[in-house]
C-alpha positions in Angstrom: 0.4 -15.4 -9.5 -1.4 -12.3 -10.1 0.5 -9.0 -9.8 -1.9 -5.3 -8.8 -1.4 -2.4 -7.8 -0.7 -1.5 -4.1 -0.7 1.1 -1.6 -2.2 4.3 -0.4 -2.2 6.3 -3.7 -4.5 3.2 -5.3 -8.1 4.0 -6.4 -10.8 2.0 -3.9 -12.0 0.7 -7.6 -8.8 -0.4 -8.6 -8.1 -2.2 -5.3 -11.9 -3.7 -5.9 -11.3 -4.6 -9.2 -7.6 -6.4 -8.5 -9.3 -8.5 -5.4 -12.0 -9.4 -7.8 -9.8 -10.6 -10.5 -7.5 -12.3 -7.9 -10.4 -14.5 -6.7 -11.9 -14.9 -9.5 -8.7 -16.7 -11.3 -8.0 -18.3 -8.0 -4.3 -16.5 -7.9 -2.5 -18.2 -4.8 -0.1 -15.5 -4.9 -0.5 -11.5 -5.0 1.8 -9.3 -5.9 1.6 -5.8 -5.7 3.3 -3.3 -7.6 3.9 0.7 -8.1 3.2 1.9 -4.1 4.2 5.2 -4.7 2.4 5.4 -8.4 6.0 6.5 -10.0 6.2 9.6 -7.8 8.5 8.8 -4.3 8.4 12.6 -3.8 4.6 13.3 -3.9 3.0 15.3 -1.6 1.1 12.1 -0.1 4.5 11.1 1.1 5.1 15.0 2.9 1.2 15.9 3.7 -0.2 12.3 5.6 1.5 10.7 8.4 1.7 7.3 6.9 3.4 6.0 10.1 -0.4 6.2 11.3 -1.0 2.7 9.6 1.9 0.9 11.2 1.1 -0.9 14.6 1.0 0.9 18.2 4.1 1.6 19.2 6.4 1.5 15.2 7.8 4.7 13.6 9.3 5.0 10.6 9.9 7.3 7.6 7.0 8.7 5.2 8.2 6.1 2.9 8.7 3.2 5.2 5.4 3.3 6.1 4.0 4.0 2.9 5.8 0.8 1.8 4.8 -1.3 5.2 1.5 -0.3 4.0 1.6 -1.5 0.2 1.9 -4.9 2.1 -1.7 -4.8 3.5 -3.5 -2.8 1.3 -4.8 -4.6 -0.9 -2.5 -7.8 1.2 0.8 -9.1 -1.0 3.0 -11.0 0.1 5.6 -9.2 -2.4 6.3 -5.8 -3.8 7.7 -4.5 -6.9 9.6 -1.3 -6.9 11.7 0.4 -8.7 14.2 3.2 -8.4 18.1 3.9 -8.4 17.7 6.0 -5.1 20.0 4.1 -2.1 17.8 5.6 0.4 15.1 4.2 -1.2 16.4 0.9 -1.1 17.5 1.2 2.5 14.0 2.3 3.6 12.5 -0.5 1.4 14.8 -3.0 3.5 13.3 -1.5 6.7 9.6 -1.5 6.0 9.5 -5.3 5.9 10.1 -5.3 9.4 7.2 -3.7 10.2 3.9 -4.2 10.8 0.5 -3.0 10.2 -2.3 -1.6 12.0 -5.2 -4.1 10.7 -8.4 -2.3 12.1 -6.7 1.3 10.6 -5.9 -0.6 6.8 -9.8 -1.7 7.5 -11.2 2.1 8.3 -9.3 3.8 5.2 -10.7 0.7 3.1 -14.2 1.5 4.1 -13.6 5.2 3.9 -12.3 4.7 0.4 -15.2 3.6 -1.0 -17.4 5.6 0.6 -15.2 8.5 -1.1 -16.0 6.1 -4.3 -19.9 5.9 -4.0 -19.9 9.4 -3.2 -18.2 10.8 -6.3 -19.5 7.5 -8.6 
């Protein structure tokens, strides 16, 4: 078991280098961890419509989506979180039910590390 970092507010070389490692030590399971980076109240969470990612026809909160995401991006099958917020928790609960927009997780990969070559 290998546990990274997951989400929209990851790096594209920090995603990289946690599918790298993953491989490398042959890690059956992923974990991902820290999908808001400690800040559930950023502006990521107020400024991008995160429900974009989430399959034709889902809506959910900023957050529900941001955490549906974490899922696919870089792909765990679990996610660590933490807060003492009950809405947090409630929205966690819901995002699991949700699911993801491959092709769009696919295009904000690619446009990640284009981002990354670019300012290398």
């Amino acid at each position: 078991m290998i546990m990274v970092r997951a989400g929209l507010s990851v790096p594209s070389l920090v995603l990289d280098a946690g599918e790298q490692l993953t491989e490398r030590l042959g890690a059956r399971q992923i974990w991902g961890m820290s999908p808001f980076a400690g800040n559930a109240a950023g502006p990521i969470w107020t400024q991008v419509d995160t429900c974009q990612f989430l399959s034709p026809g889902q809506q959910g909160s900023a957050l529900e989506s941001g955490i549906a995401t974490a899922f696919a991006i870089p792909g765990v099958t679990r996610l660590a979180v933490g807060t003492s917020r009950l809405d947090h928790l409630a929205d966690l609960a819901e995002a699991v039910s949700f699911e993801v927009n491959a092709e769009t997780v696919n295009q904000y990969r690619t446009l990640l590390r284009r981002r990354a070559t670019v300012n290398g």
